[in-house]
PDB file with SEQRES, HELIX, SHEET and CRYST1 records, atoms N, CA, C and O in Angstrom:
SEQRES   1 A   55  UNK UNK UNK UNK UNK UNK UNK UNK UNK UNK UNK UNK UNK          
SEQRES   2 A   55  UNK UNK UNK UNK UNK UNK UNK UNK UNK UNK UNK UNK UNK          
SEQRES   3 A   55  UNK UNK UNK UNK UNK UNK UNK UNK UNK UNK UNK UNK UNK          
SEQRES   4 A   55  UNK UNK UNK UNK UNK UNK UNK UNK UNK UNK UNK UNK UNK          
SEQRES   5 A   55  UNK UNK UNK                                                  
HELIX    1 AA1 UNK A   15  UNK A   28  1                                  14    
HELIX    2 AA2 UNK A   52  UNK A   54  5                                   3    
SHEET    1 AA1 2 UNK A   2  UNK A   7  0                                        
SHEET    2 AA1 2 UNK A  33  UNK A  38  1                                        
CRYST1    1.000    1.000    1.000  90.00  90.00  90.00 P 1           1          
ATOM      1  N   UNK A   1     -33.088  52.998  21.555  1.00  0.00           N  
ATOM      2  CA  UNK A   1     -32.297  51.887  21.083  1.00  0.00           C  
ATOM      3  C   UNK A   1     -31.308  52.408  20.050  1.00  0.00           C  
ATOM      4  O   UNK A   1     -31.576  53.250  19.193  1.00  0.00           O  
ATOM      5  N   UNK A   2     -29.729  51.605  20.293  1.00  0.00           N  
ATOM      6  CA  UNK A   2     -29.319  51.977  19.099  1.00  0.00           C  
ATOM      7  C   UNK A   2     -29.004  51.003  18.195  1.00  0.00           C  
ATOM      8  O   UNK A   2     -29.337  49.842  18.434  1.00  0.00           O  
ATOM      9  N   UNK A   3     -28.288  51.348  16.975  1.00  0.00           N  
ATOM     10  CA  UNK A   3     -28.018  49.729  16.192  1.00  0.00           C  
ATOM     11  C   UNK A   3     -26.309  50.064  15.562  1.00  0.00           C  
ATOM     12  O   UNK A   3     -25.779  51.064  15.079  1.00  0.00           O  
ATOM     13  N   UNK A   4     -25.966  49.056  15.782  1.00  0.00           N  
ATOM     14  CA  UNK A   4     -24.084  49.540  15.406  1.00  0.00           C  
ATOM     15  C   UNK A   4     -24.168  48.523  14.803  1.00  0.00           C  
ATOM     16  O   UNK A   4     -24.445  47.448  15.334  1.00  0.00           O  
ATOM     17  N   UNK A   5     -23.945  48.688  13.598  1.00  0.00           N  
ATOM     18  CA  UNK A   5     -23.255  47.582  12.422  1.00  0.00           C  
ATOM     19  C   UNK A   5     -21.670  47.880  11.828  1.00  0.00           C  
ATOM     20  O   UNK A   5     -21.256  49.003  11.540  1.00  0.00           O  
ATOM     21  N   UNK A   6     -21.056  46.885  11.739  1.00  0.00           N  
ATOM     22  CA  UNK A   6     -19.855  46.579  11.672  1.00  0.00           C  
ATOM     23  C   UNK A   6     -19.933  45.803  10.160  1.00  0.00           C  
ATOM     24  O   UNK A   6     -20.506  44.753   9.868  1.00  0.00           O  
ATOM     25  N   UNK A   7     -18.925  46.967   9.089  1.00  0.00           N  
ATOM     26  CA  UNK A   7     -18.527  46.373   7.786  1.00  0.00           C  
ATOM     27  C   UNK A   7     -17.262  46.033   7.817  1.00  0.00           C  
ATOM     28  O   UNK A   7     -16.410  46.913   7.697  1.00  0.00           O  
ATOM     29  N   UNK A   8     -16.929  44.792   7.973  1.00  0.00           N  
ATOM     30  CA  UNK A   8     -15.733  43.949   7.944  1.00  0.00           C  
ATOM     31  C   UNK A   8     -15.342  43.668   6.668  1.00  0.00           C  
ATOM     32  O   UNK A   8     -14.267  43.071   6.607  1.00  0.00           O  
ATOM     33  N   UNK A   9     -15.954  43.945   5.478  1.00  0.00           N  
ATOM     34  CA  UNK A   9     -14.957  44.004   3.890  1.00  0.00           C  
ATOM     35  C   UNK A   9     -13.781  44.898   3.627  1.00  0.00           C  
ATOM     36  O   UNK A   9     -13.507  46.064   3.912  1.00  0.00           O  
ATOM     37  N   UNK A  10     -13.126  43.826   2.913  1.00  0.00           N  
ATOM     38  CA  UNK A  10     -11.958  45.307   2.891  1.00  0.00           C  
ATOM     39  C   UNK A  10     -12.328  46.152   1.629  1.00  0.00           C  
ATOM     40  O   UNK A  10     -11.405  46.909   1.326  1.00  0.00           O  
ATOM     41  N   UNK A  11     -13.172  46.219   0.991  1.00  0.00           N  
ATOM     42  CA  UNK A  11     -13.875  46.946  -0.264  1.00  0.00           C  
ATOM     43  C   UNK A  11     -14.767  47.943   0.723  1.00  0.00           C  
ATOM     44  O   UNK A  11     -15.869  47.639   1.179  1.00  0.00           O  
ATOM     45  N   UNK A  12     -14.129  49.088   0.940  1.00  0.00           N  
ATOM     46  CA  UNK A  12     -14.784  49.788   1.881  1.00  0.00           C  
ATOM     47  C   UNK A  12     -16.326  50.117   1.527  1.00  0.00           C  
ATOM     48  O   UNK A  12     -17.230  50.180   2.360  1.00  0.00           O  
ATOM     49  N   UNK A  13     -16.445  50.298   0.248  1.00  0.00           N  
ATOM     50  CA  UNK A  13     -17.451  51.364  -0.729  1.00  0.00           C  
ATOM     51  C   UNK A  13     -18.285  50.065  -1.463  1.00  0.00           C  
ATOM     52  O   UNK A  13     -18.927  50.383  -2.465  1.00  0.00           O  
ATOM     53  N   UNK A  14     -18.338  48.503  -1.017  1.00  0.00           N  
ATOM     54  CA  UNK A  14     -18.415  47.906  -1.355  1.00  0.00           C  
ATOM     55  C   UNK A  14     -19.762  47.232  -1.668  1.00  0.00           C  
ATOM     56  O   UNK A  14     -20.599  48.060  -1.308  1.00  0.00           O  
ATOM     57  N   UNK A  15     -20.492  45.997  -2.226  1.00  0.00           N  
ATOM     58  CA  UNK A  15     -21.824  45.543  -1.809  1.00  0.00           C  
ATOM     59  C   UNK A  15     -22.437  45.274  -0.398  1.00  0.00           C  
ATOM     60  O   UNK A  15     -23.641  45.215  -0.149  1.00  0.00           O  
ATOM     61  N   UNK A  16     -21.327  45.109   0.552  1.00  0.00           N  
ATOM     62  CA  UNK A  16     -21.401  45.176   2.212  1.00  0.00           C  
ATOM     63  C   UNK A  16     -21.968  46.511   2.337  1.00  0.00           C  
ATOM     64  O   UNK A  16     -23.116  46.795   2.677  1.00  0.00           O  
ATOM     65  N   UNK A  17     -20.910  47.382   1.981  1.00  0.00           N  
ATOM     66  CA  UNK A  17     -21.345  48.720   2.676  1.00  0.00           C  
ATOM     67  C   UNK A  17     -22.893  49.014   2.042  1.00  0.00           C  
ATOM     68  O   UNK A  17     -23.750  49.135   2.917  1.00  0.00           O  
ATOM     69  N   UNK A  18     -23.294  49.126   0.864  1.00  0.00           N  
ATOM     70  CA  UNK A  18     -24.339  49.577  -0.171  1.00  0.00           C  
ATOM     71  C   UNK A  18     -25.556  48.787   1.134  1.00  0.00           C  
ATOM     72  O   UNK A  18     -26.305  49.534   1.763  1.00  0.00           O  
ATOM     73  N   UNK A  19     -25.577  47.227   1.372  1.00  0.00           N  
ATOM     74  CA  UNK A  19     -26.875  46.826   2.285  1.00  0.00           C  
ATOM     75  C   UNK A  19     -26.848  47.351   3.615  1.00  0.00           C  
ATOM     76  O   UNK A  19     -27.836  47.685   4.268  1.00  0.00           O  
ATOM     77  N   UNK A  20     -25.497  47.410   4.018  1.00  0.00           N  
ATOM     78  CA  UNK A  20     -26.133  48.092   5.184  1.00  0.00           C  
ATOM     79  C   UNK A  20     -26.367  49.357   5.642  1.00  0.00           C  
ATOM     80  O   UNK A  20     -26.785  49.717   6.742  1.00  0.00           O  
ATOM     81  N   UNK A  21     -25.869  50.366   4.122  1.00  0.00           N  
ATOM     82  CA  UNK A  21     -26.488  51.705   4.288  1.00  0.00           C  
ATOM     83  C   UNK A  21     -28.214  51.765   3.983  1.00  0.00           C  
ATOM     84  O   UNK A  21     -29.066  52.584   4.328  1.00  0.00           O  
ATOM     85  N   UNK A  22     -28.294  50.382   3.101  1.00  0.00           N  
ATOM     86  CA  UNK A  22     -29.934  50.363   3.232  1.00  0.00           C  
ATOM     87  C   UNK A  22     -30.619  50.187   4.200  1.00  0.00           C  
ATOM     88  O   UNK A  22     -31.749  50.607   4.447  1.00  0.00           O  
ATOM     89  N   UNK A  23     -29.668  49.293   5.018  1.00  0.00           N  
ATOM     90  CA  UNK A  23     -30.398  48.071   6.128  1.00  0.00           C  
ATOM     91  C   UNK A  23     -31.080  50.226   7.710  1.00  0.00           C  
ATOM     92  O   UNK A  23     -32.077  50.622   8.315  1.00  0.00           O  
ATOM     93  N   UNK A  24     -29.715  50.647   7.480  1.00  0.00           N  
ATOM     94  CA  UNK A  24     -29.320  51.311   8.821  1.00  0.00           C  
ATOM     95  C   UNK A  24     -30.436  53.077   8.083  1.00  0.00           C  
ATOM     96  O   UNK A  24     -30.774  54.003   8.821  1.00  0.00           O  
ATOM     97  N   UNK A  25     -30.679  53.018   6.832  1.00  0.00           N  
ATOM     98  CA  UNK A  25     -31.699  54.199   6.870  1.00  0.00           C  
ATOM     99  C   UNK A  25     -32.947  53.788   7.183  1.00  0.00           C  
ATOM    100  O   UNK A  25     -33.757  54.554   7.705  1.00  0.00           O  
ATOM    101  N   UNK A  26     -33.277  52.269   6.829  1.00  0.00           N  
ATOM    102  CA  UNK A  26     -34.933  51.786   7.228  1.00  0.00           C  
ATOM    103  C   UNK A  26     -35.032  51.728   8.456  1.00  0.00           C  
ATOM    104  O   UNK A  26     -36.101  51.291   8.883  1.00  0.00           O  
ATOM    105  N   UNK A  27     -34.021  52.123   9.409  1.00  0.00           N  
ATOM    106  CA  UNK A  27     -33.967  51.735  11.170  1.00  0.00           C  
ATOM    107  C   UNK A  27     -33.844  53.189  11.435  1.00  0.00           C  
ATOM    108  O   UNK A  27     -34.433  53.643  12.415  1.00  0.00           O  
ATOM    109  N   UNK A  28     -33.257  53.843  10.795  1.00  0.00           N  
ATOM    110  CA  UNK A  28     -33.700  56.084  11.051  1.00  0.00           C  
ATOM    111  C   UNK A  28     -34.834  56.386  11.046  1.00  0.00           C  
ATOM    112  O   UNK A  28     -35.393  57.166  11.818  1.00  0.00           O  
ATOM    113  N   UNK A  29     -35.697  55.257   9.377  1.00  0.00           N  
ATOM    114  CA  UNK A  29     -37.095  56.271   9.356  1.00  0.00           C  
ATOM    115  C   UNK A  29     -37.721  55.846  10.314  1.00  0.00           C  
ATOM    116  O   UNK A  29     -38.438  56.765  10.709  1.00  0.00           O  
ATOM    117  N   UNK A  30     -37.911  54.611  11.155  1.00  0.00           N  
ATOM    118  CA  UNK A  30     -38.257  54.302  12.140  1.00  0.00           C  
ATOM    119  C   UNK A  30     -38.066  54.361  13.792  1.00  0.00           C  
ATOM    120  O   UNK A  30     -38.578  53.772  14.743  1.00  0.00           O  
ATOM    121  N   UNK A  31     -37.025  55.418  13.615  1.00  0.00           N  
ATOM    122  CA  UNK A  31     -36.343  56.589  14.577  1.00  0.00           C  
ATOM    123  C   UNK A  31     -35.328  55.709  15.174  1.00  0.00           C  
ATOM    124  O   UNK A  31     -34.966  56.138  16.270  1.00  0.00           O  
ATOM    125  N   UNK A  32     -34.767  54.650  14.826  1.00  0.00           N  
ATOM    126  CA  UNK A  32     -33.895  54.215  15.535  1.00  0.00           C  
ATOM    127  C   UNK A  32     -32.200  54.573  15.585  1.00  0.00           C  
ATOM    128  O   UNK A  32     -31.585  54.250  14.569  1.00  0.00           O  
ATOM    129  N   UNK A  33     -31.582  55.075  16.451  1.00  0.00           N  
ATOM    130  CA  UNK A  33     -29.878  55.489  16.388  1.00  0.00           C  
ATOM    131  C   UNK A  33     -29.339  54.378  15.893  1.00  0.00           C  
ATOM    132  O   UNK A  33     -29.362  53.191  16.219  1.00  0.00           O  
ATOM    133  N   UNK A  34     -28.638  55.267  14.667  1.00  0.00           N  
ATOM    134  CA  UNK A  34     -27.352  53.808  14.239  1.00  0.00           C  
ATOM    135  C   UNK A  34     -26.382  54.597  13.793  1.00  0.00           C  
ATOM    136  O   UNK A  34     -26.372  55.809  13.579  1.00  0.00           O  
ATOM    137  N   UNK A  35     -25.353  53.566  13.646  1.00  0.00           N  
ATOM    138  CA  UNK A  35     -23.693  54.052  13.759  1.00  0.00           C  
ATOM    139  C   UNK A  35     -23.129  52.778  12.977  1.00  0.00           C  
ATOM    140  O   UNK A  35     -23.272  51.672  13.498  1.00  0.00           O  
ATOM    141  N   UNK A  36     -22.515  52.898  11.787  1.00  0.00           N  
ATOM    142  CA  UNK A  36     -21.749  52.308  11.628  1.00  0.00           C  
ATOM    143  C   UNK A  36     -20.398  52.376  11.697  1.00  0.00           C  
ATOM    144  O   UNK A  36     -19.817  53.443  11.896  1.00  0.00           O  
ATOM    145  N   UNK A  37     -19.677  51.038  11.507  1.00  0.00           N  
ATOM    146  CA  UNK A  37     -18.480  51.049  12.067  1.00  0.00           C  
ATOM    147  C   UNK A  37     -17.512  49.919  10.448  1.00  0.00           C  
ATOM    148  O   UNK A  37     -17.765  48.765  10.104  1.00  0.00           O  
ATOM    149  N   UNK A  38     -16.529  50.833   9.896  1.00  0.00           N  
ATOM    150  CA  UNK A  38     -15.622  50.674   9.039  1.00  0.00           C  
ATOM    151  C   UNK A  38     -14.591  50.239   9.373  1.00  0.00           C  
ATOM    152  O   UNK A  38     -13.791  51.017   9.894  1.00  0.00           O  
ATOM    153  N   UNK A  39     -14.138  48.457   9.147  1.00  0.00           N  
ATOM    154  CA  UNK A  39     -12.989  48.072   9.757  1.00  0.00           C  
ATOM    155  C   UNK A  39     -12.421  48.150   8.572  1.00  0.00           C  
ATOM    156  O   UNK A  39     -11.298  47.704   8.806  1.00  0.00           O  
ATOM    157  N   UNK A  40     -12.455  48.418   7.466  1.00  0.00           N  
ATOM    158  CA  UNK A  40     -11.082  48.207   6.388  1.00  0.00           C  
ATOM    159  C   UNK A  40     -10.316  49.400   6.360  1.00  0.00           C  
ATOM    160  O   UNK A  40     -10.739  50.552   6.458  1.00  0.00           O  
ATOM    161  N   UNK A  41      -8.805  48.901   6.175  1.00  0.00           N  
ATOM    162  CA  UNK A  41      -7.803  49.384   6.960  1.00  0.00           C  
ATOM    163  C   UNK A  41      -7.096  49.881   8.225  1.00  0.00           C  
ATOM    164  O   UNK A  41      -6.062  50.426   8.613  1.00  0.00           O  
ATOM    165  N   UNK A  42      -8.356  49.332   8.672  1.00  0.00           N  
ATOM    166  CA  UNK A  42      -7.856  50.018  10.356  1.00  0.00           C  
ATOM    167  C   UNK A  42      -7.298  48.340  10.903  1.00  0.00           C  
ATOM    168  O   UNK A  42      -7.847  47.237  10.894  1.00  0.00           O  
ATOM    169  N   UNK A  43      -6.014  48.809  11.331  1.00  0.00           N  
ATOM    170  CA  UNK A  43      -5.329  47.697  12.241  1.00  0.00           C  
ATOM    171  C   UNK A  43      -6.068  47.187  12.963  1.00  0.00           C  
ATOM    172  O   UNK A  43      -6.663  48.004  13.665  1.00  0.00           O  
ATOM    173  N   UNK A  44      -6.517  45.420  13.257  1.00  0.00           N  
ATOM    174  CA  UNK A  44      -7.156  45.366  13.993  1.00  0.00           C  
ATOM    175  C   UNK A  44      -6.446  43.741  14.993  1.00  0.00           C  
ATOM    176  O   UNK A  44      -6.545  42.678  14.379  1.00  0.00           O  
ATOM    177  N   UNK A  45      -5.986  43.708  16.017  1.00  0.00           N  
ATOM    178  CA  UNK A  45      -4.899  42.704  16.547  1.00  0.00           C  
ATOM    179  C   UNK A  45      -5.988  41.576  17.267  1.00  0.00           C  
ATOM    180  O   UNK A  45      -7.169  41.736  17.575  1.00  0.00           O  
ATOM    181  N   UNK A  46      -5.220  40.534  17.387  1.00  0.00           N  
ATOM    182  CA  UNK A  46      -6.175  39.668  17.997  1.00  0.00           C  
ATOM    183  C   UNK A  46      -5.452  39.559  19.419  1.00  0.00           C  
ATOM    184  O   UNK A  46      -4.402  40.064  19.815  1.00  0.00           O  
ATOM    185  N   UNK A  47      -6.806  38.339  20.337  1.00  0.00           N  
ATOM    186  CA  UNK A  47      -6.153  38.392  21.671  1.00  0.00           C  
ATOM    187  C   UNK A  47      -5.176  38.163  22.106  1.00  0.00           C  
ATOM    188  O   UNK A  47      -4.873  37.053  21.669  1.00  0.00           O  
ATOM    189  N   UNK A  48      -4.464  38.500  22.700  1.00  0.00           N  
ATOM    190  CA  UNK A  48      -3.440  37.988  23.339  1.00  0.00           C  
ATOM    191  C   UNK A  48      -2.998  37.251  24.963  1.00  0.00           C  
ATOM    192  O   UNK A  48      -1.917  36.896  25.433  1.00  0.00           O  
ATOM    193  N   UNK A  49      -4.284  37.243  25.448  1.00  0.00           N  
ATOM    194  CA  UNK A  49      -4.544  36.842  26.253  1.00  0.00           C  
ATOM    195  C   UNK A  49      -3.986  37.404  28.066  1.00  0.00           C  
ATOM    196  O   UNK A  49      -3.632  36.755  29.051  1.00  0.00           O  
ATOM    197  N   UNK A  50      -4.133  38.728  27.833  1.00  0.00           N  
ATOM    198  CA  UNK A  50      -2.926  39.546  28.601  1.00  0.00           C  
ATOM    199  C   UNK A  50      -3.964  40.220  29.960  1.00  0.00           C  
ATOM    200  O   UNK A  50      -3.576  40.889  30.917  1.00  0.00           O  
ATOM    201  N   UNK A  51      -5.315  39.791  29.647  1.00  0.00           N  
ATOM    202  CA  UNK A  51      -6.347  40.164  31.237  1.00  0.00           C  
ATOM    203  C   UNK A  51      -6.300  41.491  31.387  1.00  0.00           C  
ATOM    204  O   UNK A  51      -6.623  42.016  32.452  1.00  0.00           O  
ATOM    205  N   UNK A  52      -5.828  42.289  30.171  1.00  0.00           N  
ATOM    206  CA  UNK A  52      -6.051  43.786  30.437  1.00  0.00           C  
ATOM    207  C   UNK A  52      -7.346  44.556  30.426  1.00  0.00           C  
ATOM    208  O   UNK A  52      -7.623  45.692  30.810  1.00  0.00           O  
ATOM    209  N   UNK A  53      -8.214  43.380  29.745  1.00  0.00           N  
ATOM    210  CA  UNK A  53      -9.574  44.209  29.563  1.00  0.00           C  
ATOM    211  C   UNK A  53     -10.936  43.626  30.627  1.00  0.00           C  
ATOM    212  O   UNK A  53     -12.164  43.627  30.542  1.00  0.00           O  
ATOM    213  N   UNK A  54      -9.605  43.011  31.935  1.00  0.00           N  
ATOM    214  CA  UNK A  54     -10.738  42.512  32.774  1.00  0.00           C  
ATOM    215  C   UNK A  54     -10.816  43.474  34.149  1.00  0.00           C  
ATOM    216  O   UNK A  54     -11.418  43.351  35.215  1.00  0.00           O  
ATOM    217  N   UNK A  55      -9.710  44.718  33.482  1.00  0.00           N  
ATOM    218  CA  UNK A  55      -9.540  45.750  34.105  1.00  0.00           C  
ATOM    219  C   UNK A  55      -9.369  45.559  35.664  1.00  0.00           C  
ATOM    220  O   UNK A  55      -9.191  46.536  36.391  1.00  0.00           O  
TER     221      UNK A  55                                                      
END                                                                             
């Protein structure tokens, strides 16, 4: 199993990030894969409704 958490604050280094670096080591010692994922500053566009991702 893996676990992908997504910090959507724009305070990268923030109280977001601090729980879920807690949340995502108690899911390692328990051998589980995780990956987080840092949206502040990264451009991020909304739909546009263009059916490109229905491939």
């Amino acid at each position: 199993m893996k676990v992908v958490a997504f910090n959507g604050s724009a305070r990268r280094d923030g109280n977001t990030a601090i729980l879920l670096g807690y949340v995502l080591r108690e899911l390692e010692a328990e051998g589980i894969e995780t990956e987080l994922v840092r949206l502040a500053g990264k451009k991020i566009h909304g739909c546009h409704a263009c059916r490109e991702c229905f491939g």
